[in-house]
VEXDREN-2710 file (C-alpha; in Angstrom, 1 decimal):
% VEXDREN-2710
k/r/px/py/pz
1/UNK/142.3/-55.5/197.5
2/UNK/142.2/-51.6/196.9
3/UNK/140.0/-52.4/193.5
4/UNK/137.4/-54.5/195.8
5/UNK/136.9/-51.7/198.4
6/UNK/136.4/-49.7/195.8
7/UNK/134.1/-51.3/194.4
8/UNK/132.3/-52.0/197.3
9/UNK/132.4/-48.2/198.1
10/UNK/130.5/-47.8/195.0
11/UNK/128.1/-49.7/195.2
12/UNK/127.3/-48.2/198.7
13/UNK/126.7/-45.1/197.1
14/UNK/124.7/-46.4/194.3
15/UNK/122.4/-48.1/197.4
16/UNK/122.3/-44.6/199.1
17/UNK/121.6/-42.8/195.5
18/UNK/118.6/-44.8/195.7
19/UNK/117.4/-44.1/198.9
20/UNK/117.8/-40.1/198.1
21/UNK/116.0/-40.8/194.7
22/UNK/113.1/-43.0/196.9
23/UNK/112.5/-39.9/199.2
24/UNK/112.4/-37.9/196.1
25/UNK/109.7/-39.8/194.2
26/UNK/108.1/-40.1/197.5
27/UNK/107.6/-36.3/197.3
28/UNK/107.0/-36.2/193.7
29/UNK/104.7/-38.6/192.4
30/UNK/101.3/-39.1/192.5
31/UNK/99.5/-41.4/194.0
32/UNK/99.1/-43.3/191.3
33/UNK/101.7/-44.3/188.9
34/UNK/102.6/-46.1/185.7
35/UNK/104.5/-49.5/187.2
36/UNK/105.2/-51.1/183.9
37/UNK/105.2/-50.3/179.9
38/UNK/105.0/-52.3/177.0
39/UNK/107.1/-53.6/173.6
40/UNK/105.6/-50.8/171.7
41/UNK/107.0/-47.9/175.5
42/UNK/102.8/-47.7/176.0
43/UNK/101.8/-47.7/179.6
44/UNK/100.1/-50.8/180.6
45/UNK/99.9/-51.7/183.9
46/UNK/100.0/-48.9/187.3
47/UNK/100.6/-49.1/191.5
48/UNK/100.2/-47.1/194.2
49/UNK/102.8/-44.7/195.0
50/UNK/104.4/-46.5/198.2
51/UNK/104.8/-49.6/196.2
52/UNK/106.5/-48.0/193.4
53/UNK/108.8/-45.9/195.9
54/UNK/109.6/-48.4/198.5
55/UNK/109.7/-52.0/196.2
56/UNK/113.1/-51.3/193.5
57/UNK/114.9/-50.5/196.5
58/UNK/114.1/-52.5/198.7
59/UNK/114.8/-55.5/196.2
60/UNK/118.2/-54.1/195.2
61/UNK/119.5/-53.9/198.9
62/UNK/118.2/-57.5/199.0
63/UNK/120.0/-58.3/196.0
64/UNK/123.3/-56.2/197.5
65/UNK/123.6/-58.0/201.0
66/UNK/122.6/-61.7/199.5
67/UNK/125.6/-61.0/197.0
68/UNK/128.1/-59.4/199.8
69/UNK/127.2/-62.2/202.1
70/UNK/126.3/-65.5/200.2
71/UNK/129.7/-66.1/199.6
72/UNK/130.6/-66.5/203.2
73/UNK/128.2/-69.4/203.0
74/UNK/129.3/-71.0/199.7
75/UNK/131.3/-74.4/199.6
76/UNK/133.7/-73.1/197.2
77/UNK/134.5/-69.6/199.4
78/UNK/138.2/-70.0/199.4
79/UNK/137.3/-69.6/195.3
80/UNK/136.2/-65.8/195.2
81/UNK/139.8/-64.5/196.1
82/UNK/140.6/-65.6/192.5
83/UNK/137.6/-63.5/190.7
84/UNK/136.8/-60.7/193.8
85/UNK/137.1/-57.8/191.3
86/UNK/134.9/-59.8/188.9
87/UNK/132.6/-60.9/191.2
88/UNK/132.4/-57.2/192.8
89/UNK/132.4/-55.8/189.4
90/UNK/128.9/-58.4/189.2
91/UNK/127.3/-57.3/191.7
92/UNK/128.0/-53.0/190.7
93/UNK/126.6/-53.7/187.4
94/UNK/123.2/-55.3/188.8
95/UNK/122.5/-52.7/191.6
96/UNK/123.7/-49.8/188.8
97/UNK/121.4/-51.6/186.4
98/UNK/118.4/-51.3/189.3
99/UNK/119.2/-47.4/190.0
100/UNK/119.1/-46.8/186.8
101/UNK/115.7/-48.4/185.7
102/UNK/114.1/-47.1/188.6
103/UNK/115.5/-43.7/188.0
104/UNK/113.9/-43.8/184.3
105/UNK/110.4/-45.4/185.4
106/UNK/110.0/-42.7/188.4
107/UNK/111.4/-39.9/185.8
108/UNK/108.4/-40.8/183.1
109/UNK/106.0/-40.7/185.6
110/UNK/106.7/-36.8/186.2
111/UNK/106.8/-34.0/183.5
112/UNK/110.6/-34.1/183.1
113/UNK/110.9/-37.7/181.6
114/UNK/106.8/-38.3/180.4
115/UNK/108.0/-38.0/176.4
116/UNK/111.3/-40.5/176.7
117/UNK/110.6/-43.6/174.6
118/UNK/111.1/-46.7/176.8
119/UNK/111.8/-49.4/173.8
120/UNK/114.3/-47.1/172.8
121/UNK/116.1/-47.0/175.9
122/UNK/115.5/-50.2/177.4
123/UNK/117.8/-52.1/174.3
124/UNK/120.6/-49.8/175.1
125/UNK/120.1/-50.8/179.0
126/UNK/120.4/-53.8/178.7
127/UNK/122.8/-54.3/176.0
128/UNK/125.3/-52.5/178.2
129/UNK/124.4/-55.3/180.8
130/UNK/124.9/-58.3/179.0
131/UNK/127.8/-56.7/177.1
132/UNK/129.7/-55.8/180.8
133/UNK/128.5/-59.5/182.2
134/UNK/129.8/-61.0/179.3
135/UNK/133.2/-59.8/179.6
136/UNK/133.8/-60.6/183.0
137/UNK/132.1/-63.8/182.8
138/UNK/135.4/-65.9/181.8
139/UNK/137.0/-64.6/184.7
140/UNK/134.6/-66.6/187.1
141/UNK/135.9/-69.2/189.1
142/UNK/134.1/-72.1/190.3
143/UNK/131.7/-71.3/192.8
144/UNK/127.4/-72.0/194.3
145/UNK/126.0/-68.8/193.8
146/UNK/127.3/-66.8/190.3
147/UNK/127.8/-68.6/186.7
148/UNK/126.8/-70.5/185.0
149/UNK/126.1/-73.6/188.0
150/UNK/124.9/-77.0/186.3
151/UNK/125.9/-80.2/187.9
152/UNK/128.9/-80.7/184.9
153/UNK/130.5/-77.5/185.8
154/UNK/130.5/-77.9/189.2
155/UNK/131.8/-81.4/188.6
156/UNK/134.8/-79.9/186.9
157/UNK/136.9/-76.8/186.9
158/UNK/137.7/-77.6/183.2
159/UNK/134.0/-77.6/182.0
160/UNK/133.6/-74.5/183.9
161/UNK/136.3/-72.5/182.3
162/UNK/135.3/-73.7/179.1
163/UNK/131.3/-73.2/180.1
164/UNK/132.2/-69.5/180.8
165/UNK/134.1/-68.5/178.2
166/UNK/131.2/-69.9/175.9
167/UNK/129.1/-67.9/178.3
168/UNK/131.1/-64.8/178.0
169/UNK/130.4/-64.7/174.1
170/UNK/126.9/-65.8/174.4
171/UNK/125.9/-62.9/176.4
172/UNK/128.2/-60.4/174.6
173/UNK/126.1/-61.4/171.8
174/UNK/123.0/-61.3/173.7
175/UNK/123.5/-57.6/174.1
176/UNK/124.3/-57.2/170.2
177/UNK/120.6/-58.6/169.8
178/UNK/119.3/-56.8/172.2
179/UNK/121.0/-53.2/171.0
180/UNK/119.3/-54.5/167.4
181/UNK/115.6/-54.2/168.7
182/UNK/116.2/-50.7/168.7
183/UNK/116.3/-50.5/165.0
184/UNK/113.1/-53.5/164.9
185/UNK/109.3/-52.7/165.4
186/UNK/107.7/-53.7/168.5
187/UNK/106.1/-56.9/167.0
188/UNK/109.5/-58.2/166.7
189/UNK/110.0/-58.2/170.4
190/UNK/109.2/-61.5/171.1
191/UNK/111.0/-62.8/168.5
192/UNK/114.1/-61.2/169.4
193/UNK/113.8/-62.4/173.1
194/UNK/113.1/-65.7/172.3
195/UNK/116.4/-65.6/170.2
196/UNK/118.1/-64.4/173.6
197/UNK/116.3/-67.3/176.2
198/UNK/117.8/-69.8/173.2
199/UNK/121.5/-68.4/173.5
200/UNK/121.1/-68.4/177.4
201/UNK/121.0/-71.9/177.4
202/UNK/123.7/-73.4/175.0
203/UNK/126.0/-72.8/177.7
204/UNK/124.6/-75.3/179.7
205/UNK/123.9/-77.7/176.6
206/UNK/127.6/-77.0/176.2
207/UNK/128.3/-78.0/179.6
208/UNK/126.7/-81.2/179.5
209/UNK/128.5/-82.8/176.5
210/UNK/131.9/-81.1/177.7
211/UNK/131.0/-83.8/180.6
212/UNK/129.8/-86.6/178.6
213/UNK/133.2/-86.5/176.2
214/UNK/135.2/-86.3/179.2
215/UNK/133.6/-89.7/180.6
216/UNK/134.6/-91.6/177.3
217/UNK/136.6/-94.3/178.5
218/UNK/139.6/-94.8/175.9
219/UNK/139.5/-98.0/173.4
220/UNK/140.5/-100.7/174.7
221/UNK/143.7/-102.3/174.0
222/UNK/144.2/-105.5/171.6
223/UNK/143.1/-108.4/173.4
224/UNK/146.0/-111.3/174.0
END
């Protein structure tokens, strides 16, 4: 219990981090700013200023209060007091993940981050991501709204540890790829995410024959 509000303290301050940080860019930047980059870090694509400022935020605290309150709603609630620290620890990494980004993106729009190389970070970003996902993912219990949710591992709390652990490896090896772009030219971006979307889904390939073998009804006996 301690470790949750903790947690949950946490990620409070990360939201109000990013509300300083808004009021900051909304200060700072000009009216016209870079909104997206490239494989290769180049600037392709811009927004106004408000959008920029108002839209990250504004989408994390969305993300915060649909994962803080979904649960209430979910037909497996009385599940979460088995992973709460996981599930908490979730939610953390994807708002940290959002403060961060949007701290970088606002940064290279100003004079004291204009020279950082994007595809250099961005691996590292989100190798640290899938890598912290992946290890909490076994701990996961059966639940609506996190995990991997197909209709075999919601049919079975079996299939689900199982699904989960596999999940847990797939996306600490997910983060291995992704730290290996870093070292790869920008052409090889594609290829490298497309490697990533692939290992996404063998959990769920893995899920479904988990639940096919388990519906194999045994031999039958020697007829009399």
């Amino acid at each position: 219990m301690k470790k949750t509000k903790l947690l949950e303290s946490i990620s409070l301050l990360v939201i109000i981090a990013m509300i300083v940080l808004a009021y900051y860019f909304s200060q700072a930047l000009p009216e016209r700013v870079i909104s997206h980059w490239n494989a290769q870090g180049q600037a392709d694509d811009y927004s106004t200023k408000n959008f920029f400022v108002f839209f990250v935020p504004l989408m994390t605290i969305g993300i915060y209060l649909l994962m803080k309150y979904l649960p209430k709603i979910d037909p497996k609630k009385v599940n979460y007091v088995k992973f709460d620290v996981a599930y908490n620890f979730l939610r953390l990494y994807i708002i940290l993940f959002m403060l961060v980004i949007y701290y970088i993106s606002g940064m290279m729009n100003l004079d004291f981050g204009r020279d950082w190389q994007l595809n250099k970070i961005m691996p590292v970003l989100m190798a640290v991501l899938f890598i912290s996902i992946g290890l909490i993912m076994p701990k996961i219990k059966q639940n609506w709204f996190a995990g991997i949710r197909t209709p075999w591992t919601l049919s079975s709390s079996d299939i689900w540890d199982k699904t989960h652990k596999l999940a847990g490896k797939m996306f600490i090896l997910a983060g291995i790829v992704f730290l290996s772009m870093m070292f790869l030219p920008g052409d090889y971006f594609w290829v490298v995410m497309a490697g990533v979307i692939i290992a996404a889904f063998v959990p769920v390939i893995y899920s479904y024959f988990l639940y096919k073998n388990s519906q194999k009804l045994p031999p039958e006996g020697p007829r009399e």
